[in-house]
N, C-alpha and C positions, 0 to 999 in steps of 0.2 A: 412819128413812127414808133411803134411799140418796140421792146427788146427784143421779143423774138423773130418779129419779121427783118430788125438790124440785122441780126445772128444770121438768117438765112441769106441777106444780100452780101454778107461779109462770105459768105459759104460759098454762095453763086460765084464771087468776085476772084474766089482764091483759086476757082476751079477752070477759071476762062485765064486768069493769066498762068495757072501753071501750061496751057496748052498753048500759050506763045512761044515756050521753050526757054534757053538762059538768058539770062535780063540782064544778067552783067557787065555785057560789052555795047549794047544800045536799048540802054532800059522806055525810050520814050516813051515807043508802043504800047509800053506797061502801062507808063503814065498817065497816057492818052486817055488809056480804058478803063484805068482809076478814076479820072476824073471827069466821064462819061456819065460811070453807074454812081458815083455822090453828086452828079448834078441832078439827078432823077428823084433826090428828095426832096419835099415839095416845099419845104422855106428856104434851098440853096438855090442862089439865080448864077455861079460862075466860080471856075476855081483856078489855081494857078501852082505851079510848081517850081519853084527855084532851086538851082544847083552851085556848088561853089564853080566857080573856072580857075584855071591855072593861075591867077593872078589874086586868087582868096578872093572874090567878088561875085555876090551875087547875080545871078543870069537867070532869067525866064527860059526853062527846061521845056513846057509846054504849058498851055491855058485852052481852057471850054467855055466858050460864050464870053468871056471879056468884055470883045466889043459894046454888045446888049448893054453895056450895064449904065454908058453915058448916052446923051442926047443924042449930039452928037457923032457916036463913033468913037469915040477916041477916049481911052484911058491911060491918066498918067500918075504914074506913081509920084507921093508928095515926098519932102524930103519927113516930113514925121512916119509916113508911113514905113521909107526905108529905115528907120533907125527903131521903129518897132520889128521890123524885120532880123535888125542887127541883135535886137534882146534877145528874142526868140532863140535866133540860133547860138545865143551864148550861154543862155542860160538854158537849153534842151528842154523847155517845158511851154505844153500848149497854154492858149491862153484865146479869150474873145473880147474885144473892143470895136469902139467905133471908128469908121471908115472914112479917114482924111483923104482926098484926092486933088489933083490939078486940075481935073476937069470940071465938066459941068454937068450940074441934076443929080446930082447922089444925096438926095437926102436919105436921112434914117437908115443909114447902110451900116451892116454889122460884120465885121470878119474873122472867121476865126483861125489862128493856126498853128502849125506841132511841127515842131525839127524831125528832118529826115536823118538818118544814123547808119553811117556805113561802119558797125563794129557799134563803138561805145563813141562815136564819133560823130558830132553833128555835123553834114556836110549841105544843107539844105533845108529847106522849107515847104509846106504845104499850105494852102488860102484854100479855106472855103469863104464866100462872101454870100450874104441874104441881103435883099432887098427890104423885108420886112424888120419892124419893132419887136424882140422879142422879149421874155419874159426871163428871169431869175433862173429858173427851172428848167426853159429852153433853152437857155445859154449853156446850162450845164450838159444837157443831153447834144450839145452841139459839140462843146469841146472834146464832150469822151467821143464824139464821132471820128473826132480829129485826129483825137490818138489811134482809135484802132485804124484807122485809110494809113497814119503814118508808120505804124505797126506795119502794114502791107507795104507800102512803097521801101520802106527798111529793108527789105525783104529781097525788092529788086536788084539793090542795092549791095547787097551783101556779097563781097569777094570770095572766095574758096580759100582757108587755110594756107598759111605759106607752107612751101616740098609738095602740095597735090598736085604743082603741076613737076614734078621728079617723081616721078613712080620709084624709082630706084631708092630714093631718099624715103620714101613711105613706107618700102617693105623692111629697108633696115630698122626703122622706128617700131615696126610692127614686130620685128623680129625679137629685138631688144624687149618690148612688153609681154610677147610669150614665153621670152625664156626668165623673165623677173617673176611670172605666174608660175612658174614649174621651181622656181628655187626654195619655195618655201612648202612643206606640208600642214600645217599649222593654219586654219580654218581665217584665224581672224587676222594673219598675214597676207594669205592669199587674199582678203576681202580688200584689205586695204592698199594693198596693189594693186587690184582691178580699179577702185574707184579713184585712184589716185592719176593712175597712167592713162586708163579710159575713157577719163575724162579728156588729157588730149588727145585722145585717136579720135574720139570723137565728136569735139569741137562742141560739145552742148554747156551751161554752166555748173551745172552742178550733177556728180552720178553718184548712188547708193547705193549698196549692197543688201537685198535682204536675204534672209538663207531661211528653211522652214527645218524647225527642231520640232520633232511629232508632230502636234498639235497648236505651238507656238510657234511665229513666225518672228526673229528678230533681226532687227538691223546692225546688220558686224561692220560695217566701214561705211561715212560718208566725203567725201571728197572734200580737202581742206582744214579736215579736223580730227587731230591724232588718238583722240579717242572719243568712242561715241559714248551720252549721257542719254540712257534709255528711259529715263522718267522723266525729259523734257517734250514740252508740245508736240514741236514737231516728230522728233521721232514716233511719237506714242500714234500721231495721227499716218506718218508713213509706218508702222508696221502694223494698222489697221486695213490700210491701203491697200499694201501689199498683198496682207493675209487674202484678201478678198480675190485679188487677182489670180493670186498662185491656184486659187479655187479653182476659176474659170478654167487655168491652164491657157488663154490668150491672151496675145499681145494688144493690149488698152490703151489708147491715144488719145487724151484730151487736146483741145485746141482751141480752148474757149466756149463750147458746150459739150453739155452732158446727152445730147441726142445721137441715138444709137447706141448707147452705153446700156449693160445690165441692172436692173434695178438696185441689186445690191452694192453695187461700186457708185450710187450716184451720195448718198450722203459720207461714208468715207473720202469722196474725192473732194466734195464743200469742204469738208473739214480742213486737208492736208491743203488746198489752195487758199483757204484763211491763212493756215499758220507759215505755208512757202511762201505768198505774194509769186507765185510763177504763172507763168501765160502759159506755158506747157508742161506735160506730163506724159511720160511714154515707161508703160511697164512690161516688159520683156519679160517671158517666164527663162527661169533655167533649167533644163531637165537636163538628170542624172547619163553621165555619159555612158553611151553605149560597151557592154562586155564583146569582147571576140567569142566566146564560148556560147553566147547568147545569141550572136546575129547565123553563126557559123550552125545552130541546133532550127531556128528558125527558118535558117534556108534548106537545109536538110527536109525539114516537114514540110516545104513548098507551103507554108505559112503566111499570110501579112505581118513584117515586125510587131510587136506589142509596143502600145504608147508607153515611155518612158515617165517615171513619174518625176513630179516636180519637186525640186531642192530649191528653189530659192527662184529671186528676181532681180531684175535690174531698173533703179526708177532713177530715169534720166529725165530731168528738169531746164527749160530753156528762160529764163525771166525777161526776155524782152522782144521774144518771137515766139509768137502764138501757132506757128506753123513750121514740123521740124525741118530741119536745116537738113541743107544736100547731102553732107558728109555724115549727119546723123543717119538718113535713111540707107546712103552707101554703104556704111560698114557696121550697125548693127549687130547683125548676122556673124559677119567674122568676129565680132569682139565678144557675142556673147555665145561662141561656141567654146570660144577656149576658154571665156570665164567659167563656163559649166563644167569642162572637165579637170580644169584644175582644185575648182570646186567638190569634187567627185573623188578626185583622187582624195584632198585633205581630208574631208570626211570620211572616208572608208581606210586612211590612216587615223586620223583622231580617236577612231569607235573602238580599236582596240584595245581588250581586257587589259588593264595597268599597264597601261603604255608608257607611264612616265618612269615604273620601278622596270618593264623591259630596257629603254631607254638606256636607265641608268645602269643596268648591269650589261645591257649591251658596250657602253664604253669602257667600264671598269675591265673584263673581257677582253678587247683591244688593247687597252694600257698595260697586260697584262704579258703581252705576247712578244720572246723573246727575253731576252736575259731577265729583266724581270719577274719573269716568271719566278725564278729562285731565289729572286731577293722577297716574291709573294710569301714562298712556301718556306721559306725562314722565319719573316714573322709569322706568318700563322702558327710555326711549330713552338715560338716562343710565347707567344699568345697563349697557345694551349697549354704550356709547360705553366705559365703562371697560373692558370685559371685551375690545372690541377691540385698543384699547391696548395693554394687559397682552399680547396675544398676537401684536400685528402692528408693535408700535414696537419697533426693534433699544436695546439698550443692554451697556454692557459687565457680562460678570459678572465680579467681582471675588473671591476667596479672604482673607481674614482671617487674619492669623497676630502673633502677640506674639514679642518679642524682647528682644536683648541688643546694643548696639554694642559690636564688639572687633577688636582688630587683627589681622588674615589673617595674621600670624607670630606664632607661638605654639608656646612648648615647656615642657613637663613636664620637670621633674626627677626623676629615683628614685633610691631607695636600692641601693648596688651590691652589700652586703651585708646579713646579719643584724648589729645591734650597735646602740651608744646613741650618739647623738647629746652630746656632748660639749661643744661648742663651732659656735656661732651668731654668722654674721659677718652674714649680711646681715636684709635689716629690711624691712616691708612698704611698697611703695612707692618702695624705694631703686632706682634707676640702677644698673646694673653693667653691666661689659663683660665681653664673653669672655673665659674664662679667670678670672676673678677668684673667690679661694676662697669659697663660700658660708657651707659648715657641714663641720665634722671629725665622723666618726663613728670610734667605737671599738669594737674587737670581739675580746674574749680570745681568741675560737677561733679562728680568723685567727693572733695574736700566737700563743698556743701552738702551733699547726702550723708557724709559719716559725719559730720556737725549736729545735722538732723538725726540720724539713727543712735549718737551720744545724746541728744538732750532726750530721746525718745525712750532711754536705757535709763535715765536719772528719774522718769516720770514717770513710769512703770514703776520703779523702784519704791520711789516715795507709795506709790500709792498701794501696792503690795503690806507695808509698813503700817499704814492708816489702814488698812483693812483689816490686820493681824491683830493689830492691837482693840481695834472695835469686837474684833469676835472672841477675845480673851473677857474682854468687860462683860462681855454678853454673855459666857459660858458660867462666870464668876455669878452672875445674876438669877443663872438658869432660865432663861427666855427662850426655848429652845425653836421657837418662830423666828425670830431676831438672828438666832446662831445659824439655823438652817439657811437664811438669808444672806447672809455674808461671809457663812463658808461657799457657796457660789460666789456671789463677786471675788470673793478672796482666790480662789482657782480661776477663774477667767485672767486675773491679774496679773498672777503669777504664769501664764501661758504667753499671757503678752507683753511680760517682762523676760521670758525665756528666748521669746523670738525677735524683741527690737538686740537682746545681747549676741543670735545668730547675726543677725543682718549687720552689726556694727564690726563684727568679727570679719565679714565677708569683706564689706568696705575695707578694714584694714591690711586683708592680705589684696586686694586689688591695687590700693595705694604703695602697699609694699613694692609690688609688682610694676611700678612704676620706673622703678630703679631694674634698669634690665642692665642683666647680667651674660657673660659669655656661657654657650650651651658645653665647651670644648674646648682642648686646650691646641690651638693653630694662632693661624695670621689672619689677620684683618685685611681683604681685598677689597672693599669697598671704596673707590675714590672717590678723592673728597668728601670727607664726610659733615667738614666741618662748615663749607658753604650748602652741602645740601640739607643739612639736619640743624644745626643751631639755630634756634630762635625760630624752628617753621613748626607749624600743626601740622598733626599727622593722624591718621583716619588708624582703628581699631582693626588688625589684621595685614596691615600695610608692611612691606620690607623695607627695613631699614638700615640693614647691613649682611654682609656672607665674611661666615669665618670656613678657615679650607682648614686642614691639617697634611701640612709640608712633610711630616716625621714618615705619616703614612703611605701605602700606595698610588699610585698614579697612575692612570688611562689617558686614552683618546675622548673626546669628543665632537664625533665627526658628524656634518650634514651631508647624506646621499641623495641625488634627486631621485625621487615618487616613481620616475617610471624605470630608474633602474632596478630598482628592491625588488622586483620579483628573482633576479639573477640570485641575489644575495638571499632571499626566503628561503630560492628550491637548496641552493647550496646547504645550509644549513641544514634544512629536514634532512639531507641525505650523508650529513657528517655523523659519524658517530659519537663521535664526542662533543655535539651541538656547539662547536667552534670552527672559524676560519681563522687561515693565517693574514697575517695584514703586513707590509710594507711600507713603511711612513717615511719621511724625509722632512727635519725643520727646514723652517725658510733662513735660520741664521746659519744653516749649514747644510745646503742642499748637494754635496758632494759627498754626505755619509747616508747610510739608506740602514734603518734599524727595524727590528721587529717588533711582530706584535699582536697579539688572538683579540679576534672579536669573541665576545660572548653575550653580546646583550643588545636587542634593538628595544628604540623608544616604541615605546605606544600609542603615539599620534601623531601629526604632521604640523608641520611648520610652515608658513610662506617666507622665504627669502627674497632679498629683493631681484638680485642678480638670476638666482638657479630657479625659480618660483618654487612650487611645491618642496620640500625634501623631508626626510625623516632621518631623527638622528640615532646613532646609532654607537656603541662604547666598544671600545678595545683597551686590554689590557694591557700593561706594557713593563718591562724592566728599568725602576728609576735609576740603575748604574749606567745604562746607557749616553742619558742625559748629565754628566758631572756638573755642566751650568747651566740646569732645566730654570724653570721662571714660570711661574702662573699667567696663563694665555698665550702663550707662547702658540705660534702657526704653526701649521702643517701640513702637510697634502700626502693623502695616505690609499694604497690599493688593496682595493679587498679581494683575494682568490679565491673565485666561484666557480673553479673546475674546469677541467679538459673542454676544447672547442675547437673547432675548424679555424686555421690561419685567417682564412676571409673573414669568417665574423666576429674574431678576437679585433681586427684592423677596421674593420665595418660593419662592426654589429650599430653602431648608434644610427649608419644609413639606410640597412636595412630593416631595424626598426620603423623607422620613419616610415619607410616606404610599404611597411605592413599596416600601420596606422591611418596610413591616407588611403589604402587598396579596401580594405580591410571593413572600413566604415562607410 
């Protein structure tokens, strides 16, 4: 038998015994006529239906043709047969083997059979048996026979929810779900209490929420799972589903075929029964609850209502009955009129224009109300009192800069040439006066150039001499070819005995100069001089020591950071006397606070490591200030860059900031 003409007797089968009426209190007749229309497929010769009885033992419920199936008359169950029976209904899964008996003539006998299920509960068994040999392939289309007859007889079987028979106890349960629907306005609250509670009003396995946002339909609740994951299969294949259906605007009932379905819901619904594994599928639309002012204008115009447009659906899934259940088809209707208008409501709450900043001012508002209230309008007036302040009381803003105290006379020493340091007179901290020798350096190249430039001064010389005295012989002789002759060599000679005695000259004040000498008369701040310079080579231009003069004036030398100097520029441009006052404090006495004028910024920039960029910058100072001042001595000193607002004397570095990041 092909699939579709199965599909049609399973269709015929489900339609003759729903007109038997409820099956649950003497299902036989069900069975009877189950096992009527599966005897009419042409490899089944006889079927049988087992029920447990009160003592857990299987019982022959009813059989079709039986008898037929021995020589005899007579069919007796084997004990392997019944213990194939016993698997069956232990393990809930069909299955086809061959056919053990007591009696006689069954050869080549095949049976196949599927536990009956009251709930999740196997209570029973179903036998089909064939006469004939069958194949690999027929076996398989036997046992799925099996399953869907036992899929129906399931069916028969299935009791009514416990409290349906208390109507009393159903409307309180019902009650309690429509008032858990009305507690929340929040779209995907509501979702998830319709699928959660609605699932047990109505008794199917699994129920989904879909809602339609414009154009987009998605899934806000699915039953059993606290939050839905919208880029998983399934969902992606139910809010395909759905979208399709909410189209139609009707309610869509799979049952194991897609006949009588719209063309566009048939591949959408492959898809979501790949990734559910459900035998059914029921998609309710939800439309938008009806307004009072709308029904109340329409009856006025002796109108027909206008159809309500659709907001969403409801896809209730059944996994182990292919045919919706009693109580699914009972209460539908009630459950999804109130999911729709609570859905309605939350949505037409949700859509309002900033609803979370009304929200929030709407409770702030309440919190407000009663004594409160004066405790509000005290800080606000003190709020506002400071925020005047900050903006309307002048104060000075002040620039920050660290430093150094050092004497405004200050000179570097270098190295005159390349050579080694030889001889080390003076010492860190020593007094010297000008002129006083420091350090001797030594340098071969030097010493062999003027070695050379002396033998080069004796060879000139001589040969000056032997050329004078040839052109004296010559003149005495009157050879005046001869004389003309070596009075030229004679001048060449004497030009390049003029010039080896420059160059030996030059050599000698370089080598002099080897011996350095103090520029000044101050202290020696150079430390350690005598591991850093003794016995090392030292490059031509190179510092090799700073003398300060202590006698003299003294300043600051402060690093500002880069991005403060423009405070400190405009200040200046608009002083008159191209100075500011300064404020400094040592760090060996930072409870005395002395003065102090800038007058001088450097001319480039520096990287520090702590401040990065800064530019440094001098201030002048009084050395009576300092009775035990000290060379390097810290500082931490403020420069005044004029009248400003309270606020940004206290947060000018924030609102900087905050102009830097806006800004760019």
């Amino acid at each position: 038998m092909r699939v579709e003409q199965w599909q049609a007797v399973l269709s015929q089968l489900r339609q003759e015994l729903a007109a038997v009426g409820e099956p649950a209190a003497a299902p036989k007749p069900g069975f009877q006529q189950l096992l009527t229309r599966a005897c009419q497929i042409p490899q089944i010769a006889a079927g049988i239906v087992w029920l447990l009885d009160e003592q857990a033992r299987l019982r022959i419920l009813c059989e079709h043709q039986l008898p037929t199936l021995a020589a005899d008359g007579r069919f007796e169950i084997s004990p392997r047969h019944q213990q194939q029976l016993a698997i069956v209904l232990r393990e809930g899964q069909a299955t086809c083997l061959p056919l053990e008996s007591a009696g006689q003539g069954l050869p080549h006998c095949l049976v196949a059979m599927g536990p009956l299920l009251r709930g999740a509960q196997p209570i029973g068994v179903l036998e089909l048996i064939s006469r004939e040999a069958l194949s690999a392939e027929a076996q398989a289309v036997l046992v799925r026979a099996v399953e869907d007859l036992c899929e129906i007889g399931s069916e028969l079987l299935a009791p009514e929810p416990p409290g349906d028979d208390n109507p009393l106890a159903f409307w309180e349960r019902f009650d309690r779900f429509s008032l858990q629907l009305q507690r929340s306005l929040d779209v995907d609250e509501v979702a998830a209490i319709a699928a959660s509670d609605g699932l047990v009003m109505l008794g199917c396995d699994r129920l989904s929420i879909a809602v339609r946002h414009g154009r987009r339909t998605l899934i806000r609740a699915i039953s059993g799972q606290e939050k839905v994951d919208r880029r998983s299969n399934l969902a992606r294949a139910m809010a395909v589903l759905a979208d399709q259906a909410i189209n139609t605007g009707e309610v869509v009932t799979y049952s194991g075929t897609v006949e009588g379905l719209a063309p566009q819901l048939e591949q959408p619904l492959s898809n979501f029964v790949l990734e559910s594994r459900c035998r059914m599928v029921l998609l309710v639309p939800l439309r938008q609850a009806p307004g009072v002012a709308a029904e109340h204008q329409d009856a006025e115009a002796g109108q027909r209502p206008r159809p309500l447009p659709v907001i969403g659906c409801l896809v209730v899934e059944q996994m182990t009955d292919s045919r919706p259940r009693a109580t699914v088809t009972r209460r539908i209707d009630l459950v999804t009129d109130h999911v729709a208008a609570a859905l309605t409501n939350a949505r037409a709450h949700s859509d309002l224009f900033l609803l979370p900043l009304w929200r929030r001012l709407g409770r702030g508002w309440a919190w407000l109300r009663g004594r409160r209230m004066g405790i509000a309008a005290a800080i606000a007036a003190g709020v506002a009192t400071v925020i005047a302040a900050l903006i309307l009381v002048p104060w000075d803003y002040r620039v920050e800069g660290e430093g150094l105290v050092m004497p405004a006379i200050q000179r570097e020493v270098f190295a005159p040439w390349d050579g080694d340091v030889k001889q080390l007179l003076a010492a860190s901290g020593q007094q010297v006066a000008a002129g006083d020798l420091l350090l001797v350096i030594e340098s071969d190249d030097l010493d062999a150039e003027h070695v050379a430039a002396r033998n080069e001064v004796i060879e000139t010389e001589k040969l000056v001499a032997t050329l004078t005295s040839e052109w004296q012989t010559a003149q005495r002789q009157t050879d005046r070819e001869k004389q003309a002759q070596l009075l030229g060599e004679l001048t060449k000679a004497r030009v390049e005995h003029v010039a080896a005695q420059e160059k030996e000259q030059k050599l000698a004040e370089r080598i002099a100069e080897l011996s350095v000498r103090a520029p000044l008369d101050g202290t020696v701040v150079t430390f350690q001089l005598k591991q850093n310079l003794l016995g090392r080579p030292v490059r031509r231009g190179e510092a090799l020591l700073e003398i300060m003069d202590e006698t003299g004036p003294w300043r600051l030398e402060l690093e500002v950071p880069e991005y403060r100097m423009g405070h400190v520029l405009r200040a200046l441009a608009d002083s008159e006397l191209n100075s500011l006052p300064v404020e400094y404090v040592p760090a060996t006495a930072v409870e005395q606070t002395h003065a102090a004028v800038l007058s001088e910024v450097g001319s480039r920039s520096n990287v520090a490591e702590e401040q990065g960029t800064v530019v440094e910058v001098f201030a002048d100072i009084d050395p009576q200030d300092l009775p035990d001042r000290r060379i390097g001595a810290e500082v931490t000193a403020k420069i005044n860059c004029g009248r400003s607002s309270l606020g940004y004397a206290l947060f000018g570095d924030v609102i900087e900031f905050l102009q830097r990041m806006l800004w760019f």
